[in-house]
MIZASE-329668 format. One line per 3 residues: number of its first residue (from 1); their letters; for each residue x, y, z of C-alpha. Coordinates in steps of 0.02 Angstrom, whole numbers, plus 50000, padded with zeros to 5 digits. Layout:
! MIZASE-329668
NUM) a) X Y Z; ...
***
This chain:
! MIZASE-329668
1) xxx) 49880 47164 48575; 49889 47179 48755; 50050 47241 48791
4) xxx) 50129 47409 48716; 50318 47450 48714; 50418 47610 48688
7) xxx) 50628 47588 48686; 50644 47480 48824; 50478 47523 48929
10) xxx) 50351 47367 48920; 50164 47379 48970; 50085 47235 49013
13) xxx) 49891 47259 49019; 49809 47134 49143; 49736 47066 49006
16) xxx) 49887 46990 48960; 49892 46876 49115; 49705 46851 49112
19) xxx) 49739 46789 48951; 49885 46659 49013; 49776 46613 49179
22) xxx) 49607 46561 49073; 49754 46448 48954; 49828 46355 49109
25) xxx) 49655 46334 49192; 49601 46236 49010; 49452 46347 48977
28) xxx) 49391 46447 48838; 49350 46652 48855; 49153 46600 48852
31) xxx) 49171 46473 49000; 49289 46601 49126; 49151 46732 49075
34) xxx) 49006 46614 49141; 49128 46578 49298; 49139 46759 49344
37) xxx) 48960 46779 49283; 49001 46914 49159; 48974 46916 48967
40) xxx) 49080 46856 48868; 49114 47024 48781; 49173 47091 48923
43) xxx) 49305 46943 48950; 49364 46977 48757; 49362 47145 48780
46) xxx) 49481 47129 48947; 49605 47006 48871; 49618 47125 48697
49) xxx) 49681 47284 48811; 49515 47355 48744; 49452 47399 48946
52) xxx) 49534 47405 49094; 49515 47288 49252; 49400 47368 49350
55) xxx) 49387 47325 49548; 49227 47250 49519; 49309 47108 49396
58) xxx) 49462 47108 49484; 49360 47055 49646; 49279 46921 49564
61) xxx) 49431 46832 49489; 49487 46844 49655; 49359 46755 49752
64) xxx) 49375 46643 49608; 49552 46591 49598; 49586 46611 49792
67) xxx) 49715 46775 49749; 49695 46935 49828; 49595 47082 49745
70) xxx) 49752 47189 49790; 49859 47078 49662; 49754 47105 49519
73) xxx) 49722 47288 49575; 49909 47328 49551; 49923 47225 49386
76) xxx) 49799 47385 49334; 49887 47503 49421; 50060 47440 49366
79) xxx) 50014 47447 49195; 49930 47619 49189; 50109 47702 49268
82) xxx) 50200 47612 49143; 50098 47660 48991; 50120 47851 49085
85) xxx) 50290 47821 49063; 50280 47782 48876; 50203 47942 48855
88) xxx) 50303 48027 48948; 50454 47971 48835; 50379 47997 48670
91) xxx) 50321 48161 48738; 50531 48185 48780; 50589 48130 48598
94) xxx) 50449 48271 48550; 50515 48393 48648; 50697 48371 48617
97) xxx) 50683 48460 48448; 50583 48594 48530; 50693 48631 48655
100) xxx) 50841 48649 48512; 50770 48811 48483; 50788 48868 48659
103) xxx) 50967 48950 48731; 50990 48861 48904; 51125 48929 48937
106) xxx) 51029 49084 48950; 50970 49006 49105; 51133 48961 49176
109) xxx) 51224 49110 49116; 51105 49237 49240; 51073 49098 49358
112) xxx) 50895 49070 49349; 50925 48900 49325; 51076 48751 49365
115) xxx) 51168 48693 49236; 51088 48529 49163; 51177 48354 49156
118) xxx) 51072 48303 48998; 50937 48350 48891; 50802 48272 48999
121) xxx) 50861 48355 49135; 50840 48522 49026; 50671 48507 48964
124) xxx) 50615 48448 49154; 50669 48606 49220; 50635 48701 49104
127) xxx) 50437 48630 49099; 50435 48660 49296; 50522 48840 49284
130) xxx) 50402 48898 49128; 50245 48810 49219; 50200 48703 49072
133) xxx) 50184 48527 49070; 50264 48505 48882; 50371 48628 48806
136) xxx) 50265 48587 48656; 50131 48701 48749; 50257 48846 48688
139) xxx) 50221 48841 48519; 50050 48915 48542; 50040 49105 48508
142) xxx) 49903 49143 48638; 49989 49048 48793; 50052 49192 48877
145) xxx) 49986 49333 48764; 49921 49349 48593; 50056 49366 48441
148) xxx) 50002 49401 48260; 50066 49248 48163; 50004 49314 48012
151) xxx) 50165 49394 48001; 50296 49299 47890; 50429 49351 47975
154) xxx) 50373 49280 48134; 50423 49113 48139; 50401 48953 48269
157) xxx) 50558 48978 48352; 50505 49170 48400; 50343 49126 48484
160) xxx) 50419 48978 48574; 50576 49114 48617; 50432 49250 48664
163) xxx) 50350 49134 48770; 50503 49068 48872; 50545 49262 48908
166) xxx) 50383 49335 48924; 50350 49183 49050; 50523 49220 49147
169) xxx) 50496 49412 49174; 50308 49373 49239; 50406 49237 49353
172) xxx) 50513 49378 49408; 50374 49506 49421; 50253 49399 49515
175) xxx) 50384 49372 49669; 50403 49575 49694; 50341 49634 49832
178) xxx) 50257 49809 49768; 50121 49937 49853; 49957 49931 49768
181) xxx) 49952 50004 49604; 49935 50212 49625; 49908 50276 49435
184) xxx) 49934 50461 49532; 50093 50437 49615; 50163 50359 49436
187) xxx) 50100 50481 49349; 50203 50620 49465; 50322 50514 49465
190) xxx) 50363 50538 49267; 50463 50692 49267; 50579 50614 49409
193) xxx) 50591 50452 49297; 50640 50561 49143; 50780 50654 49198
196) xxx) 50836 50489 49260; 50904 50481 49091; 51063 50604 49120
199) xxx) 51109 50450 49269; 51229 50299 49230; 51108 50138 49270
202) xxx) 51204 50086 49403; 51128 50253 49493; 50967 50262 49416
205) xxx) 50909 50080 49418; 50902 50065 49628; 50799 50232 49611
208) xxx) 50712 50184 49488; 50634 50020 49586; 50615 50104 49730
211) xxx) 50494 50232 49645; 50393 50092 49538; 50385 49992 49711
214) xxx) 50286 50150 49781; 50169 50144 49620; 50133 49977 49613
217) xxx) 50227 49917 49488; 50347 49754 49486; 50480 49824 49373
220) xxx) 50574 49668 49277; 50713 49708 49188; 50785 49573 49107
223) xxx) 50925 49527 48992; 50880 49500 48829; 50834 49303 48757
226) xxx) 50912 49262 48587; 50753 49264 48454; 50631 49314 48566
229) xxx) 50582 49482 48474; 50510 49563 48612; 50572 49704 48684
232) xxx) 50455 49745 48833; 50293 49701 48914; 50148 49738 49042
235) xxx) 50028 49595 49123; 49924 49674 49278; 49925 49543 49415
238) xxx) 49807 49583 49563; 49848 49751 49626; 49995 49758 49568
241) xxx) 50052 49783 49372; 50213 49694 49289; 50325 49796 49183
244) xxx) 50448 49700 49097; 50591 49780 48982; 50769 49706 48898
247) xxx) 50903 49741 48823; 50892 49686 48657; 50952 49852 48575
250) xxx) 51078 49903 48704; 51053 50094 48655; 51011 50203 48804
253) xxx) 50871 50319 48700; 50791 50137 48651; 50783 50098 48850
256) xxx) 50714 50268 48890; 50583 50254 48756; 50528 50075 48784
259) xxx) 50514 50093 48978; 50398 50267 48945; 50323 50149 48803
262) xxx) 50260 50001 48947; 50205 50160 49050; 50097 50219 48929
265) xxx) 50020 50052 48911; 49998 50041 49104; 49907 50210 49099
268) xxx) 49798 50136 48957; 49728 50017 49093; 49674 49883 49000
271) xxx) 49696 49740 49120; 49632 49597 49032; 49751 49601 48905
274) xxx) 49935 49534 48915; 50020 49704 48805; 50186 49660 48700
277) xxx) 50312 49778 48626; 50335 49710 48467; 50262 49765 48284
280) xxx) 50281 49587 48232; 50216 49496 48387; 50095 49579 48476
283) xxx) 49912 49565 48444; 49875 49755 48546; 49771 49844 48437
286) xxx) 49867 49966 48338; 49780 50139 48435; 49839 50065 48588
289) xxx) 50014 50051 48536; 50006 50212 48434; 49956 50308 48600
292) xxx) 50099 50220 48695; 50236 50282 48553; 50143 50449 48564
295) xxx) 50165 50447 48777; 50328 50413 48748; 50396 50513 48630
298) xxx) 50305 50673 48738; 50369 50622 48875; 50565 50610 48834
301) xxx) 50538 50756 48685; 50398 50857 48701; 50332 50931 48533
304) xxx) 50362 51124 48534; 50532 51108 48606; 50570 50960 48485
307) xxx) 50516 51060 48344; 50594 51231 48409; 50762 51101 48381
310) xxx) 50719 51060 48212; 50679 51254 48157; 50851 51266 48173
313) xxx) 50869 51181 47996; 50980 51026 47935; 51158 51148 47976
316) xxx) 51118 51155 48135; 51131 50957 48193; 51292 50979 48271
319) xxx) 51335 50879 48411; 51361 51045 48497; 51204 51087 48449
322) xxx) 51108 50944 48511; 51208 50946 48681; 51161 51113 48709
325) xxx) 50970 51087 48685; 50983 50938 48774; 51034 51036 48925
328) xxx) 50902 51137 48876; 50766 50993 48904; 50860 50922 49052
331) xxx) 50881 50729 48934; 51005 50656 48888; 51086 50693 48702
334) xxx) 51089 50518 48640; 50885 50530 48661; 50893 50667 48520
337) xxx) 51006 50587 48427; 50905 50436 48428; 50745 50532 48372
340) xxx) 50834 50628 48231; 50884 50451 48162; 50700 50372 48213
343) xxx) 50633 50519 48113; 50768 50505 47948; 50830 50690 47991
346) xxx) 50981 50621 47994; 51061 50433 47935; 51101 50289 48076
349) xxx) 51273 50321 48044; 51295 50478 48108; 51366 50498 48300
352) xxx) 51306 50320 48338; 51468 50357 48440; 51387 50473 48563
355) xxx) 51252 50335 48574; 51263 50263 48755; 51227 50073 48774
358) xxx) 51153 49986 48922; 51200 49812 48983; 51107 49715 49103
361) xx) 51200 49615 49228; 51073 49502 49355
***
């Protein structure tokens, strides 16, 4: 067959006229072969789509039949963008269930992207923006870091959701203009970023960049992408490091905790690696992420004065109680709230009220 069609896209291989020209002229395959001094298998082969025309042959049939090379050039060339197109459609019909599983309005909502007229239109820009050439390309764990699919709960639609966001943030983070990374001047920089916590974000975010842009650090914060399942990140680009954070949880002691977290891991160093917070996703080794949850939690509660809190016995988590030793430790009270319920001192339940919660508006 040497013509293929997809919807209403036809291919015509130059076979197919090669085929129609040898009929009119009265000759057999064997005899045109001899004409063009080829073999004969290489005639067949042409007229059964099973090579293309190649200059050479196209050259021939030209001096032969008095047309120009150019005109059976293009009848190659013709057919090779068409049979691109084909693909290109069936790659479309492929990617239309994919990109079911992606929230484009997510896009349009924060303005990253226009709003699309049709699906095509969605998956185009969405291919471009993302920097893959099928959005089928999402489904594979280890495109922008490694996940650990072993997990049940981890599903398809997570890894192509992880992808999408961990791609946007590192779009995001890559455009920052930041000082070469300084591990020193982040690490003095901690105890500023901590009592940043007692500050509505509206005051502590502009500080906040302004203080990563001085360390090196492209700080992303980004709203959170339904079924992603990641809640921050860290890719080292250059001289400069990306830390990326959302809002899935809202809760203000979360923030705090997962921004120290992606410090930790920046202080870790290990540039090669793409690191994801996420038990279920990420593929960092377990010490690694251990040592960042350990970074953390010393940073926003260190131990003695944590525990000096909990010598006080089960009576004393009052809310007064908590205040006052949070003004002891210059944090914020929701941060020992949210440890006391990490740690099952006391349930979820109790004064999730005096919980603050973040929202991110780009």
């Amino acid at each position: 067959m040497n013509n293929k069609e997809y919807e209403n896209i036809i291919a015509f291989h130059p076979g197919f006229y090669i085929e129609e020209i040898i009929e009119e002229l009265g000759m057999s395959q064997e005899e045109f072969a001899k004409r063009l001094d080829v073999s004969a298998k290489t005639i067949s082969k042409l007229v059964n789509a099973l090579i293309p025309l190649s200059d050479d042959l196209a050259d021939r049939i030209s001096v032969m039949l008095g047309i120009s090379a150019e005109t059976f050039i293009n009848l190659q060339k013709t057919y090779d963008l068409k049979v691109l197109e084909i693909e290109r459609a069936e790659k479309l019909k492929e990617q239309r269930d994919i990109i079911k599983n992606i929230d484009y309005t997510y896009f349009v909502n924060h303005k990253i992207l226009p709003p699309a007229k049709n699906v095509v239109e969605k998956i185009q820009r969405l291919c471009s923006f993302l920097i893959v050439s099928d959005l089928s390309v999402l489904k594979k764990p280890d495109l922008v870091a490694s996940f650990r699919t072993t997990v049940q709960t981890v599903t398809e639609k997570n890894i192509i959701n992880a992808n999408v966001w961990l791609q946007t943030a590192f779009n995001f983070g890559v455009k920052k203009d930041v000082k070469s990374f300084n591990e020193k001047k982040l690490r003095d920089a901690i105890p500023r970023i901590r009592k940043m916590t007692l500050m509505p974000p509206e005051k502590f975010l502009p500080e906040l960049e302004k203080i990563f842009c001085e360390c090196g650090v492209a700080f992303v914060l980004l709203p959170s992408l339904k079924n992603c399942g990641v809640n921050g990140a860290v890719k080292w680009c250059d001289e400069k490091v990306i830390l990326a954070i959302n809002d899935r949880t809202m809760y203000a002691d979360i923030f705090w905790f997962s921004l120290f977290h992606e410090i930790g891991h920046i202080l870790q160093k290990k540039k090669t690696k793409v690191i994801i917070s996420d038990k279920t996703l990420s593929q960092t080794s377990e010490d690694l992420e251990k040592e960042a949850d350990q970074f953390a939690r010393d940073v926003l509660l260190p131990q003695d004065e944590y525990e000096a809190f909990l010598n006080c016995g089960p009576h004393g988590f009052t809310y007064d109680r908590i205040c006052f030793y949070a003004r002891k430790m210059e944090i914020h009270p929701g941060i020992i709230i949210g440890r006391l319920q990490h740690d099952g001192y006391i349930p979820f339940s109790r004064f999730t009220n005096r919980r603050v919660k973040y929202q991110i508006i780009m």
